[in-house]
C-alpha positions, 0 to 999 in steps of 0.5 A: 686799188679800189676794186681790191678794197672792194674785194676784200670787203665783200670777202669779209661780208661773205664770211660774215654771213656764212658765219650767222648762217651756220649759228642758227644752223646748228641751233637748230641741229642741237635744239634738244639739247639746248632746250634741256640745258635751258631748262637746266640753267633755270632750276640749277644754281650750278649752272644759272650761268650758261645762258649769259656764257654766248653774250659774254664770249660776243662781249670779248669779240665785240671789244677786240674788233680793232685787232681783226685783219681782213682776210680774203681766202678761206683756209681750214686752219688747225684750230678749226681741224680740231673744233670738227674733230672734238664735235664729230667726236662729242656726237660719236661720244653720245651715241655710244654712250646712249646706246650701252648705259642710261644717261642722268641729265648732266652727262648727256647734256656734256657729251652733246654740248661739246659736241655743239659747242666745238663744231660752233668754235670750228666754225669761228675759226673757219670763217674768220680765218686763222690770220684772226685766230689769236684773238678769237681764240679765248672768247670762241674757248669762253664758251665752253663754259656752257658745257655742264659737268659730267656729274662723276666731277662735280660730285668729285669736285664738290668733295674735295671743296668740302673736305678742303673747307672742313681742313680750314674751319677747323684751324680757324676755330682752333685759332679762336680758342674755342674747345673743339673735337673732331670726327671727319666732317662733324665739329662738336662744340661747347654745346653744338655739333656741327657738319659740314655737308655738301651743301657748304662747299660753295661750288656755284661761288667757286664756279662764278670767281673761277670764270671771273678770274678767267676774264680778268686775267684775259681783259687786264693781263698779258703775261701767261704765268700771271694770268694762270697764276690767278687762275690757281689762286681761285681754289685757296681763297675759296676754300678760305672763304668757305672755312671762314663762312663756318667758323663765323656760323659756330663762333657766333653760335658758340659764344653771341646766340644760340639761334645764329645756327639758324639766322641770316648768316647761315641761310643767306650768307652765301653772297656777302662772303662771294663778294669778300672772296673777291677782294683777294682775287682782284688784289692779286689782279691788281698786282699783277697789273701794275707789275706788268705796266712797270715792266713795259715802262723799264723797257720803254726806257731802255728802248729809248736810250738804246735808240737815242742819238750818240752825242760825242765831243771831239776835243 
């Protein structure tokens, strides 16, 4: 018995150290890439994000670490399969793409951090076996969130935000009473014009409630509908926020002081609005919650009277 604890002991051991041989390994591999996406992360707000992406996946790991069975042989798993497949992929990618068209930043920094990032999961899965699969599953996937958009979907992406915040403004400030015309995305107002440029769509926030709502739905939900239904719920309230953000800036334009245009509200009220934002979102993952502890609490009582002893009195 004990040389078998020692055995799989050392096994574990050996894993470990393969795996944080192999991490420095492909740093050093990717260290281009990394570097330009360490550069990118501190003058885009975007992606100021990426760098605490590693931590945050360590963090999910670090909490489960109980979960984790001993396994003593090393088997290629299908999840693993698939991480090589993705990052030999990602690298072919790169190179052709490198080779017929001029890559802007963004699109090379995608084709090359997926590549890095799934040859990093492969590696996950492979050294902690696919017994520990389920639980490295999310967190080693968490770090795809240090892949930065091809630009095609964040100019896409940042659009349709634009568009769906225009839509709602528009509504609210109807709701209020205020005469109000439209064409496109220009409002004009009793003595204003206002439009809605790019710059309001709000994606760094809707980026940051969406990764939020990613990890509380793992940390605090089981249920996979729940967990994606408030997944879903992160575009409606941030187009609401957005719509909302607007109507404030106009209303008080319109009817408190003409320089609210230009005040506070406008140029620096992107946070206190992302932290109204959240008060649906976690509303709803509060919800969801304790709709979940009451269900396991139905069937612990059902389990327990289907288990409990049959009293029978004979007369």
């Amino acid at each position: 018995m004990a040389s078998l604890v020692k055995s799989q002991t050392c096994g574990a051991q050996m894993r470990w150290a393969g795996f944080i041989v192999t991490i420095p390994l492909l740093i050093l591999i990717f260290f281009r890439p990394i570097a330009a996406l360490t550069r990118l992360s501190g003058s885009s707000e975007l992606y100021s994000h990426v760098m605490v992406v590693p931590l945050l996946s360590a963090y999910l790991i670090w909490i489960r670490r109980n979960q984790f069975v001993c396994v003593e042989r090393l088997s290629l798993g299908i999840e693993a399969g698939i991480g090589l497949i993705a990052g030999c992929g990602g690298v072919i990618c790169l190179w052709l793409a490198s080779a017929q068209f001029s890559l802007v930043n963004d699109d090379y920094l995608f084709f090359a951090m997926i590549s890095f990032v799934s040859f990093m999961v492969a590696a996950g899965f492979y050294f902690g076996g696919k017994e520990n699969t389920p639980v490295l599953l999310f967190p080693l996937c968490t770090l795809f969130l240090m892949v930065p958009l091809p630009s095609v979907v964040t100019h896409s992406f940042t659009v349709f935000l634009q568009h769906g915040s225009a839509e709602v403004a528009y509504l609210l400030i109807k709701l209020t009473g205020t005469p109000i015309a439209r064409d496109g995305l220009t409002f004009m107002l009793p003595g204003l014009s206002v439009t809605v440029a790019e710059e309001c769509s709000g994606i760094r926030s809707t980026m940051v409630l969406l990764i939020t709502s990613l990890v509380g739905g793992y940390m605090f939900l089981t249920q996979t509908s729940h967990r994606a239904a408030l997944l879903f719920s992160v575009l409606p309230i941030a187009i609401m926020r957005n719509g909302l953000r607007i109507l404030t800036i106009s209303w008080l334009t319109v009817h408190v002081d003409r320089e609210s245009i230009n005040g506070p509200v406008h140029k620096h009220g992107g946070p206190p609005f992302f932290i109204l934002s959240l008060l649906p979102l976690f509303g709803l993952l509060l919800w969801f919650r304790k709709r979940e502890n009451r269900v396991r609490a139905l069937a612990g009582k059902v389990d327990r009277g289907i288990n409990a002893p049959q009293t029978v009195t004979i007369r």
